[in-house]
Structures are given as structure tokens and as C-alpha cells.
C-alpha positions as CSV (number, residue, x, y, z in Angstrom):
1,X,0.0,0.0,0.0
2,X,1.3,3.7,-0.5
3,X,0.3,6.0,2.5
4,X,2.4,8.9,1.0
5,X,0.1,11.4,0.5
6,X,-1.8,10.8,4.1
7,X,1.4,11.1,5.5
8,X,3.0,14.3,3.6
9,X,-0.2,16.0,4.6
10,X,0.9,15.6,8.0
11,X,4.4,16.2,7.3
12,X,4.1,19.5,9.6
13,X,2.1,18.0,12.4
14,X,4.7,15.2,12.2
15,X,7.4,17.5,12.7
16,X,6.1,19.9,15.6
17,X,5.1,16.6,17.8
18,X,8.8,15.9,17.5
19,X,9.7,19.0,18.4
20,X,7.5,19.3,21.5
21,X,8.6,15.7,22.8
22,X,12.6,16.6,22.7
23,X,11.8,19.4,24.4
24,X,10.7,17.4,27.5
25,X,14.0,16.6,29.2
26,X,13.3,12.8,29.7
27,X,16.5,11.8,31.7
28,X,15.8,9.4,34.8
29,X,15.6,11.1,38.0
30,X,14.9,10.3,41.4
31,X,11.1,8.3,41.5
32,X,8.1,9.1,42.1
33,X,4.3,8.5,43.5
34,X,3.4,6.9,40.1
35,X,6.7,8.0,38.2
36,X,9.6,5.2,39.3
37,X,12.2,7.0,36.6
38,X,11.0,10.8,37.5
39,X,9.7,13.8,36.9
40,X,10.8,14.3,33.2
41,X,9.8,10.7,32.5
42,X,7.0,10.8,34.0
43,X,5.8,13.8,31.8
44,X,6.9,12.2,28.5
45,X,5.0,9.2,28.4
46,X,2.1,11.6,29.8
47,X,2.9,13.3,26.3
48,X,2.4,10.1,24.0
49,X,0.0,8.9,25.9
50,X,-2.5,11.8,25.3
51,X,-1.0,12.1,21.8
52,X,-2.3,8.9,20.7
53,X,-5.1,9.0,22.5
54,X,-6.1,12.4,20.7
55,X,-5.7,10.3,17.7
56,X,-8.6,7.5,18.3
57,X,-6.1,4.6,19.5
58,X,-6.5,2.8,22.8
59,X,-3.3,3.8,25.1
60,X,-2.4,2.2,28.6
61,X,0.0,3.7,31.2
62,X,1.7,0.8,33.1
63,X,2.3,1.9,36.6
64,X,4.6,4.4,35.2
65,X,7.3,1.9,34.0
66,X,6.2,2.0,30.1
67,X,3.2,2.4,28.1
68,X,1.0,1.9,24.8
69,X,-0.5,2.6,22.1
70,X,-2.6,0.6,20.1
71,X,-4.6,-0.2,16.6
72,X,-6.1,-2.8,15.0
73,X,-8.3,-6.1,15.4
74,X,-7.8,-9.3,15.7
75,X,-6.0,-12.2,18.2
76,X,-2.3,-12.1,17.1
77,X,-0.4,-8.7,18.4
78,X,2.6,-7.2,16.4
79,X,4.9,-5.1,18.6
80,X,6.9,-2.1,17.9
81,X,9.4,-1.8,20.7
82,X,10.6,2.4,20.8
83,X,11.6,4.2,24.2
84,X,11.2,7.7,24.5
85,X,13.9,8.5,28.2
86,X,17.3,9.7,27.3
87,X,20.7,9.5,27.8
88,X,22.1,12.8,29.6
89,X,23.0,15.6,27.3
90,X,26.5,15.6,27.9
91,X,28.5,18.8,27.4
92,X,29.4,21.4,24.1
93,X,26.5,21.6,22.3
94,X,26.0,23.7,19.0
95,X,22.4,24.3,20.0
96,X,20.2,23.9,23.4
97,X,20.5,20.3,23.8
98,X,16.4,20.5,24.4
99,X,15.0,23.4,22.3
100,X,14.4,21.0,19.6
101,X,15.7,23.7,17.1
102,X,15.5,23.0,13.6
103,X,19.0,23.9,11.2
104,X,19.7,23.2,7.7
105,X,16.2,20.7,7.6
106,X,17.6,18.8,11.0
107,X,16.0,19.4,14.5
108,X,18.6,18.7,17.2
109,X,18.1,17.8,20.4
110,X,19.0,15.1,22.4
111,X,16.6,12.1,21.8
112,X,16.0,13.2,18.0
113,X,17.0,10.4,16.3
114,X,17.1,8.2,20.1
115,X,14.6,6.9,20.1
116,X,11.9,10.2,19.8
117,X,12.1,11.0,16.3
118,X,11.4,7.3,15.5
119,X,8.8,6.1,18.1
120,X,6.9,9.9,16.8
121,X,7.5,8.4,12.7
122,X,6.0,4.5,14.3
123,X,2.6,6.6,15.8
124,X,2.3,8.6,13.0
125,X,2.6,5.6,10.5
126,X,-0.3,3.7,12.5
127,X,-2.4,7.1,12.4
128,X,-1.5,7.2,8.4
129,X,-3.3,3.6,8.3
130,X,-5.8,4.5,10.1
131,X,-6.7,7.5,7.9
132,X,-6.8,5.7,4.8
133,X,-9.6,3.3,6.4
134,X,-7.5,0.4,5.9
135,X,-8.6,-2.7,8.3
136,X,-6.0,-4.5,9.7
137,X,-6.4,-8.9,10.7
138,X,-4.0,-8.3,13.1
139,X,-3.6,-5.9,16.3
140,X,-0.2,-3.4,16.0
141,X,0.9,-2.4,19.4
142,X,3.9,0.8,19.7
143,X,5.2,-0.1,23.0
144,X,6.8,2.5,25.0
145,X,10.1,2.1,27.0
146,X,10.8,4.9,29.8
147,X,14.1,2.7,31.3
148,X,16.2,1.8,27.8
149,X,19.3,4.1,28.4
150,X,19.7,2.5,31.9
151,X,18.7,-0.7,32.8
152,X,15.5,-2.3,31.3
153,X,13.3,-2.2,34.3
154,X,10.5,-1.0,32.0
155,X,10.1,-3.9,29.4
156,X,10.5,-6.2,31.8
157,X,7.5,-4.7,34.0
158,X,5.4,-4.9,30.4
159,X,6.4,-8.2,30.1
160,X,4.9,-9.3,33.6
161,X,1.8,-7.5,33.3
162,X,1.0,-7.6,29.1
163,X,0.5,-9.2,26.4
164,X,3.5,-10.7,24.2
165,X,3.7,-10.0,20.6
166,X,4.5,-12.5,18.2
167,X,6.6,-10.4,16.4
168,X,8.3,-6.9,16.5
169,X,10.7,-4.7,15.3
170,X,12.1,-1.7,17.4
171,X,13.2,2.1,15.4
172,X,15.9,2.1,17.2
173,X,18.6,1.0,14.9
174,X,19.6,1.0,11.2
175,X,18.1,0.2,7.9
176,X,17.8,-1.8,6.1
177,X,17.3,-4.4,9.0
178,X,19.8,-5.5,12.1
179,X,19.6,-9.2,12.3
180,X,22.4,-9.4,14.8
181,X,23.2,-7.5,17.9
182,X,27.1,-8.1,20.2
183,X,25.7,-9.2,24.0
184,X,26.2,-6.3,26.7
185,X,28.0,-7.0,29.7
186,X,28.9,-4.2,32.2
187,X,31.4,-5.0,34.5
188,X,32.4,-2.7,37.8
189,X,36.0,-3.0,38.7
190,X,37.1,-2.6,42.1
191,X,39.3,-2.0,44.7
192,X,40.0,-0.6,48.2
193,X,43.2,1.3,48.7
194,X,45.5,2.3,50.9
195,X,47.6,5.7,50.7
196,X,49.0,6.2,54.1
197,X,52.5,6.8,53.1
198,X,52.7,8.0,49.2
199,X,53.8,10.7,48.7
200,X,51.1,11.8,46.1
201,X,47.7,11.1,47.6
202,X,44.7,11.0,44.8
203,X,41.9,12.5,46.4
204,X,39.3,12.1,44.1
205,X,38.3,11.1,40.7
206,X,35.0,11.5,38.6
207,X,34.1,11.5,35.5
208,X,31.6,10.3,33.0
209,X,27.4,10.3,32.5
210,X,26.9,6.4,32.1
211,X,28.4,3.0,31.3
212,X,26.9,3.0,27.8
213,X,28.7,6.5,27.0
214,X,32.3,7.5,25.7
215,X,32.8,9.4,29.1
216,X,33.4,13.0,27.6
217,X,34.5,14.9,30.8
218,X,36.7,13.5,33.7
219,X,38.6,15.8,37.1
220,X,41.2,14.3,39.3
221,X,42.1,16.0,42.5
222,X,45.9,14.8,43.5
223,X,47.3,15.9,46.7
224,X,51.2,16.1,46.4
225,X,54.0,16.4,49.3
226,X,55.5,20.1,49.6
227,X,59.1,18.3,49.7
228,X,58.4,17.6,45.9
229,X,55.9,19.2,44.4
230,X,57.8,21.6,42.0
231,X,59.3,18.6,40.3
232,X,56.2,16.9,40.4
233,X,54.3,19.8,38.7
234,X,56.5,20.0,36.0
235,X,56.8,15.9,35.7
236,X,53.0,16.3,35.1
237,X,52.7,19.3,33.0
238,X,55.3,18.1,30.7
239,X,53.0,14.4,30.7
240,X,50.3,16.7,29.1
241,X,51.8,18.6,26.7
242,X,53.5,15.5,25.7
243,X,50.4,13.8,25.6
244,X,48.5,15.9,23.2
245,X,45.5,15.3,25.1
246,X,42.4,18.1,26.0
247,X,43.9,18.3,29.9
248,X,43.8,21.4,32.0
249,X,45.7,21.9,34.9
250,X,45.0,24.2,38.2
251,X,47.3,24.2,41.3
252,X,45.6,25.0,44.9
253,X,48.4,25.1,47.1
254,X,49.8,21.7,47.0
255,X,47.0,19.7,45.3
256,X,47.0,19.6,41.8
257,X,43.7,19.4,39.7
258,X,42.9,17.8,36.1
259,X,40.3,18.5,34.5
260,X,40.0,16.0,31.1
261,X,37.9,16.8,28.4
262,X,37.0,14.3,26.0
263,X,34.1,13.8,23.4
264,X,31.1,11.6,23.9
265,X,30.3,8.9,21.3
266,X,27.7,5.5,21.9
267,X,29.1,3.0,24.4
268,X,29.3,0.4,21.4
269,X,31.2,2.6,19.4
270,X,34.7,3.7,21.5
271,X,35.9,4.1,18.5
272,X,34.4,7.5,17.5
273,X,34.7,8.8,20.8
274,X,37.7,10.0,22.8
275,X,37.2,8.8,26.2
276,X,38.3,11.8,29.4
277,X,38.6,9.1,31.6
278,X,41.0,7.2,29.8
279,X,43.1,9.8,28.9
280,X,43.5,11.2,32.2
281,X,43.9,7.8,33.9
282,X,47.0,7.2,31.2
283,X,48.4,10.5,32.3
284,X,48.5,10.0,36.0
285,X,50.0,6.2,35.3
286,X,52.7,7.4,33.9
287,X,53.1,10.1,36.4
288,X,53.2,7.6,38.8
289,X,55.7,5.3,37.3
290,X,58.0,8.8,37.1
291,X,57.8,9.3,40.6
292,X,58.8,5.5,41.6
293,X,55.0,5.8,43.1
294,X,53.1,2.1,43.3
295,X,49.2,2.1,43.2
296,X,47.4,-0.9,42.2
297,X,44.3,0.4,40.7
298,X,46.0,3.4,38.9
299,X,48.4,0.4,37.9
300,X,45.6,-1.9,36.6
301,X,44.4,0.8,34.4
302,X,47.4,2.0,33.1
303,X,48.4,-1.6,31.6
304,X,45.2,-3.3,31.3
305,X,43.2,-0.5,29.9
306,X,45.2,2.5,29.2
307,X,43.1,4.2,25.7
308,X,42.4,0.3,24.4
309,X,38.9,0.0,22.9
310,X,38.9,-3.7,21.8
311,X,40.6,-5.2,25.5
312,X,43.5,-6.4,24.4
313,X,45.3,-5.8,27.5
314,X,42.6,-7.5,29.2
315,X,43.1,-10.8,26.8
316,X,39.4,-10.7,25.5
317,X,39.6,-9.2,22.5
318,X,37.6,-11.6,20.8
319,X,35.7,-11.6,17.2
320,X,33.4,-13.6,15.4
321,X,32.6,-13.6,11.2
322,X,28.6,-12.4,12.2
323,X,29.2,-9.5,14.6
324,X,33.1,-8.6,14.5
325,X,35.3,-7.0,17.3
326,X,34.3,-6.9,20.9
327,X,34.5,-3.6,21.9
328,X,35.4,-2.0,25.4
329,X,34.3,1.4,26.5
330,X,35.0,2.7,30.4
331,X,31.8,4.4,30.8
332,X,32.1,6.1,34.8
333,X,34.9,6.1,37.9
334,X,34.4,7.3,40.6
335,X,37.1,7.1,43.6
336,X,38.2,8.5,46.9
337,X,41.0,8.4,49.4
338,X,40.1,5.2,50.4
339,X,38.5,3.6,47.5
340,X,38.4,3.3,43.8
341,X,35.6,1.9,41.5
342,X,35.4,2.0,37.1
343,X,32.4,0.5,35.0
344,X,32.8,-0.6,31.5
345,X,30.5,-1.3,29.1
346,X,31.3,-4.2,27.0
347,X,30.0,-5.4,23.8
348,X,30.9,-8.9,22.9
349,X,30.7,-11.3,19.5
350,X,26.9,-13.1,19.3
351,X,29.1,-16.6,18.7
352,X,30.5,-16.1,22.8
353,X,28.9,-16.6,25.5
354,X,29.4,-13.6,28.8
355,X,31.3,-16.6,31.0
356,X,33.7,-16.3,28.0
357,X,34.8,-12.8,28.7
358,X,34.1,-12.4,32.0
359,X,37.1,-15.8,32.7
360,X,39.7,-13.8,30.4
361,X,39.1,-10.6,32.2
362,X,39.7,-12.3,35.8
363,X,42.4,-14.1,34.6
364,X,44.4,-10.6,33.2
365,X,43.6,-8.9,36.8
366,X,44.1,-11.4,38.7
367,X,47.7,-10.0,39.9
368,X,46.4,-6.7,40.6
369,X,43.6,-7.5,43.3
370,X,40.7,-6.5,41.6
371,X,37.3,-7.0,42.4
372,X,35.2,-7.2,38.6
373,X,31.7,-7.9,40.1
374,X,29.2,-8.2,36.7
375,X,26.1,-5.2,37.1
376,X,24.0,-6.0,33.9
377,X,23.7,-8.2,30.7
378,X,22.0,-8.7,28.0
379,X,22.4,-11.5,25.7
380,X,23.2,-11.4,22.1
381,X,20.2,-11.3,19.3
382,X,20.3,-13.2,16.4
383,X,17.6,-13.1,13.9
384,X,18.4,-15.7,10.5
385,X,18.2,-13.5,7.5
386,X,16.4,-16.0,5.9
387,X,13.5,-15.2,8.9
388,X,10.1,-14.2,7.4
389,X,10.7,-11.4,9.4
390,X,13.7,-10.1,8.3
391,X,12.6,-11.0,4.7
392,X,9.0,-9.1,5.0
393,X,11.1,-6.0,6.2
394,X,14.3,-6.4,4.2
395,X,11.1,-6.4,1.0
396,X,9.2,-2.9,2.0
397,X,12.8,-1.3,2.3
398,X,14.1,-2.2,-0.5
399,X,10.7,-1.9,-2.4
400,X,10.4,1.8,-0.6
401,X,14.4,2.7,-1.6
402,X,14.8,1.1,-4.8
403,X,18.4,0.2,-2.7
404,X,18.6,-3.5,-4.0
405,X,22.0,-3.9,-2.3
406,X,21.9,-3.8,1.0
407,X,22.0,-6.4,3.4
408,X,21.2,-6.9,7.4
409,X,23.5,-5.5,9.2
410,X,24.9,-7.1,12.9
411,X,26.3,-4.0,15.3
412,X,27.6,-3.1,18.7
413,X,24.4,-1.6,19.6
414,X,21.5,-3.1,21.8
415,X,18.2,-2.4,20.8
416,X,14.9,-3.1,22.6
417,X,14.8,-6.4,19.9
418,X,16.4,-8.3,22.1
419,X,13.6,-8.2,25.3
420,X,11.2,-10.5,23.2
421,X,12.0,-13.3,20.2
422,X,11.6,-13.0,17.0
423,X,12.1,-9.4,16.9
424,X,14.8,-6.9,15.0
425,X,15.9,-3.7,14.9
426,X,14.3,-1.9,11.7
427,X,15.7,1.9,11.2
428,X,15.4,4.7,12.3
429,X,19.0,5.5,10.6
430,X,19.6,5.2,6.5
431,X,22.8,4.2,5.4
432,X,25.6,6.9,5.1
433,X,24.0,8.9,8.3
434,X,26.2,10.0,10.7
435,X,25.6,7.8,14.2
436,X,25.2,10.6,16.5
437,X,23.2,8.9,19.6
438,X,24.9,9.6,22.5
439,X,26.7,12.7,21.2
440,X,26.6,16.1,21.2
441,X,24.4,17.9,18.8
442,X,22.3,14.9,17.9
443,X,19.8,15.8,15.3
444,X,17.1,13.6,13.0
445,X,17.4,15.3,9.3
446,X,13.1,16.1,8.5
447,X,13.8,14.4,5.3
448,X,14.9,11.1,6.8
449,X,11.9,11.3,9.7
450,X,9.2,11.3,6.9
451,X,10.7,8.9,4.9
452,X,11.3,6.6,8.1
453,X,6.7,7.3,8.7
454,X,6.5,6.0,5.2
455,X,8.8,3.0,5.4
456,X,6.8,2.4,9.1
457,X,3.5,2.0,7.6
458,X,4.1,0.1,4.8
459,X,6.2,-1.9,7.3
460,X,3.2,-2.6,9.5
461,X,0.5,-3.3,6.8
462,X,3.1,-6.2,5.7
463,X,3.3,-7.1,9.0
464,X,-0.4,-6.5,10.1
465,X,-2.7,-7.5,6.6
């Protein structure tokens, strides 16, 4: 079916709706009567909610952990799985990270293209069906995540309390279609410390938003002995400028503070990020090797991790033909006088299993005293091409782009396709767009949220005749 014309005539509409849900800062906050992920969360599923209930569908707020929307008839349910909270906004920003302004036929904000843009393009494709007084066999259900950026707790309240569908796809990826997805492992590594006698005392360190981000800001506070702390300025000073990295350096009597800037990127993708914490964790390392100065965690880092993004030091830098590299992103530290604590996200090949990585990694910090104490996971997805699924969707996008090349794609990334089988991630992102989730100055181009409405409802009457 083409829904082209129903849906350019709401091309506008389309685009302000976007625009008023990135303005709502959606970022999880301390719960609430009714609101377990907070305020701002609480207010944007309130948004949807009302928005597709303005629209004739049937919506349902689950106790505040998710939500949805819902059209159709029939006994078999087909899902799509989109999340509307946010990862923080992170720092250096071109324009208000929540203004939703629109430059050059993009609106930025943080959320545009994950997951608001998309989940707004999935309601707006059921409305477009629904306007053409087509009459679907089957019921199509946009489910609504408020817990994706941090830990789930939303799908798997829907799953207690709702209705399974039989099949789904999320817009929360890449075209054409993602039939493979590394498993995500975060790991916390640990250690309590003793520095009664050193002559450089680290006071503090903190940096980073979340696990699941390049960290893109980092600050040490090191507290040095009077007796050397002219050499050990200029020891550390010369480090910097050596180093080439974005470090500044302030000097409060005898404590010396770093300040690390970095650039944020997704967790599954190090490799377009430049991680502050890492970069300032190499720095002191090696000013603690200058100055004869033993510290086991700063150690650990410093030769295990240092700027490595596939854990080689670690010995699991793994790969498989389906998925590729593992990757390795250190998302957070956070340490004291007394105590020292880094989590990293890890993204490992769908062939391995987490007991895989998780027996290299204690092996590697075994000599170090380490504590690695596993804090989430999510197992790999894998989806046969050959899957009616895959095939279905893999046809309307071709069909749709006239792209006749293409083929499913496996990532880094995990995508809400993973909480129920036989489901995939199916867009939001064409091929040759920037991946900008996560970042600074995320935007959705208009262009590409229009087209992604039209591929959406095509995709559901295939789904959904």
C-alpha cells in the first residue's frame, strides 16, 4: 500500500510533535508516586500517551514503567518496541540540547534520532493507516520504554503485566534491517586502597554520564607532598603537553587538579569517541611510574586498559565472522582516598557466551587485586536472514528505496529487539548517516523522519494484513 500522500499531509504535524517531545527533558531522576524513573519521564509518556489517544487509538500507562498505544483487530499482536527517556545531554552543544531547534532541515536535540524521532514516525505511520480506512487482521501495538538508556526495568515490567507480541521490530537502529546484535556486559571493577605513606595522595576522581557512553568529561584531585611538588608539577605538565591530550591543569596550594575533556560517542562505538577518563587515567600512570609511586588500581588501568577500545590488554579481544570485534568502552569512575571503582561497558561477539569474557578478564587482573563484580547483561540477538521477518522488512525497504544492495547488518548496539524473540531492529537511521546517539548535537534530518513514517507503515500493513 502507499500512505504517501496521508502522511505528507501531516508532514508539519509530524514535525512539531517531534519537536515538543525533545523538548521534554526525559533523563531518569529520582522516583516518584506513580513515576519510578522521575519527573521528566514521567511527563513524557504523559505526552504520548494523550497524543495517541487524541488520535482515536487505545493507550495504557503501566504503573509508570512503560506504556501503549494501540490499533487494530484481531488475536495475534505485532509489537513495535521504541523508548522515549534519554541519555544525559552531555556537554558542548551547537544548539540547546532541548530546544528541539531545527537547522539546515535537521532538528537537534538530544533524543531526535534516540529513540523520539522514530517512536513519533512509528505513531504517526499507524495514524497514516488509520486515515486511509484500511482494516488490519492483526492488532499493531507501539510499545513505549521509559528505562532503555539504563537498565531495562520497563520492558520487563510490560512483560509481567502484558501481552507478548508474536513479532516486533524496534526504530531504534539502522536500515535496512539489524539481524544481529554483540551481547552487553557491564562490568564494575574494584578496589579498596591504601595511601597512608605515598607521597602523592589521589583525592578524588569522577568522571563520565553512564556505562553505555564514551565518558566526555573526567577531574582528578591529586594531593602532592610540599618536599616535591615543583618537580612533580612540572613531571605532570610536561605528561600533558607531551600527551596531546584536552587536559587542563589548576594548582591549589599543593594539590593539583585535572580536568580531562573528552568527546562523547555510543558505548558500542569507543571508537568515534575520545574517552576523558581514559586519557587522564593514562596521564597519571605514567606520572606515577615517574615518581617511583606504586598504586594498584592506577596500575591496573594503566596496563590493562590505558586508551584500548577492543581489551586487548585485558586478553578478550575476541571476534566472530557475524558480529566482528568486541569492543570496550570505560563508561564512569568514581574514587576516593580510600576507595576506587570504574564500570565498562562491554559489547561482545553473538558466537560467545558472557562466562567467555568475563574468565579472560579475571584471569588478566588477577595479579592486581581486583574486584570485577558483573552489574547487567543482555544476551546477544540473532535473527536468521532468511526469517520471514527479516525478509518481509528487508522487501518494504528495498521496495520503498529502490536500494537493491543492502544487506542486514549485525552491530555493537542493543536495541529493545532483544527483550522478546523474534524481533529486529528496523531503522530509524539510512545508510551513510552519521551515528550521533549519545553525542553532542544529535539531530534527525526532516527528510529522513518522513521517509522513516512511510517506510513504518508500509512496514506494519506487511506485518499487520
Amino acid at each position: 500500500m502507499n500512505f504517501d500522500d496521508v502522511i505528507e499531509k501531516m508532514s508539519d504535524e509530524i514535525i512539531q510533535k517531534t519537536q515538543e517531545i525533545i523538548r521534554i527533558r526525559s533523563v531518569e531522576g529520582d522516583p516518584l508516586p506513580g513515576k519510578p524513573f522521575g519527573q521528566g519521564i514521567g511527563e513524557v509518556i504523559d505526552y504520548m500517551l494523550q497524543l495517541g489517544s487524541s488520535m482515536g487509538f487505545k493507550t495504557k500507562n503501566l504503573d509508570g514503567y512503560a506504556g501503549y498505544i494501540e490499533y487494530g483487530e484481531g488475536t495475534d499482536l505485532i509489537g513495535i518496541l521504541a523508548h522515549l527517556d534519554v541519555v544525559p545531554e552531555g556537554n558542548g552543544w551547537t544548539y540547546p540540547p532541548y530546544a528541539a531547534e531545527i537547522h539546515d532541515g535537521k532538528i537537534y536535540g538530544r533524543g531526535s534520532m534516540d529513540d523520539k524521532g522514530p517512536a513519533m514516525a512509528s505513531l504517526y505511520a499507524m495514524k497514516a493507516i488509520k486515515d486511509s480506512g484500511i482494516k488490519l487482521n492483526k492488532r499493531v501495538r507501539l510499545i513505549l520504554g521509559l528505562d532503555e538508556e539504563s537498565g531495562w526495568q520497563c520492558i520487563e515490567h510490560y512483560k509481567k503485566v502484558e501481552e507478548i507480541p508474536s513479532c516486533a521490530f524496534t526504530p531504534d537502529g539502522d536500515y535496512p534491517v539489524i539481524y544481529a546484535e554483540k551481547g552487553i556486559v557491564n562490568y564494575k571493577f574494584s578496589q579498596k586502597i591504601s595511601q597512608q605513606d605515598s607521597p602523592v595522595k589521589i583525592i578524588s576522581i569522577k568522571g563520565g554520564n553512564r556505562p553505555n557512553m564514551v565518558a566526555d568529561f573526567c577531574e582528578a584531585v591529586l594531593a602532592v607532598n610540599p618536599d616535591i611538588f615543583k618537580d612533580a608539577s612540572d613531571k605532570i605538565n610536561k605528561l600533558i603537553d607531551d600527551s596531546g591530550f584536552n587536559i587542563n591543569i589548576h594548582i591549589e596550594g599543593y594539590k593539583i587538579i585535572l580536568e580531562s575533556h573528552g568527546q562523547s560517542a555510543h558505548g558500542s562505538t569507543p571508537e568515534i569517541g575520545i574517552n576523558a577518563i581514559s586519557q587522564l587515567m593514562t596521564v597519571i600512570y605514567k606520572f606515577m611510574k615517574m615518581l617511583n609511586i606504586k598504586h594498584e588500581f592506577i596500575d591496573f588501568y594503566g596496563e590493562s586498559i590505558s586508551l584500548e577500545i577492543y581489551g586487548d590488554s585485558l586478553g578478550c579481544a575476541v571476534e566472530d565472522e557475524v558480529s566482528g570485534k568486541l569492543t570496550f568502552n570505560i563508561g564512569l569512575i568514581d574514587a576516593n582516598e580510600d576507595y576506587m571503582e570504574t564500570i565498562a561497558n562491554i559489547r561482545y561477539p553473538v558466537t560467545y557466551e558472557e562466562s567467555d569474557i568475563y574468565d579472560r578478564i579475571i584471569k588478566a587482573v588477577s595479579k592486581y587485586g581486583i574486584q570485577v563484580d558483573k552489574i547487567e547483561h543482555q544476551k546477544p540477538l540473532y535473527v536468521p536472514k532468511d526469517n520471514p521477518l527479516v525478509q518481509k522488512l528487508m522487501k518494504v525497504y528495498k521496495e520503498f528505496t529502490g536500494d537493491t544492495t543492502s544487506e542486514p547488518l549485525a552491530i555493537g548496539g542493543g536495541t529493545y529487539a532483544r527483550a522478546i524473540d523474534n524481533a529486529v531492529a528496523f531503522g530509524a537511521a539510512f545508510p551513510g548517516e552519521l551515528e550521533l546517539a549519545h553525542q553532542k548535537d544529535e539531530y534527525i534530518k526532516i527528510d529522513s523522519l518522513i521517509k522513516s513514517t512511510k517506510i513504518y507503515a508500509r512496514a506494519i500493513y506487511e506485518l499487520a494484513k
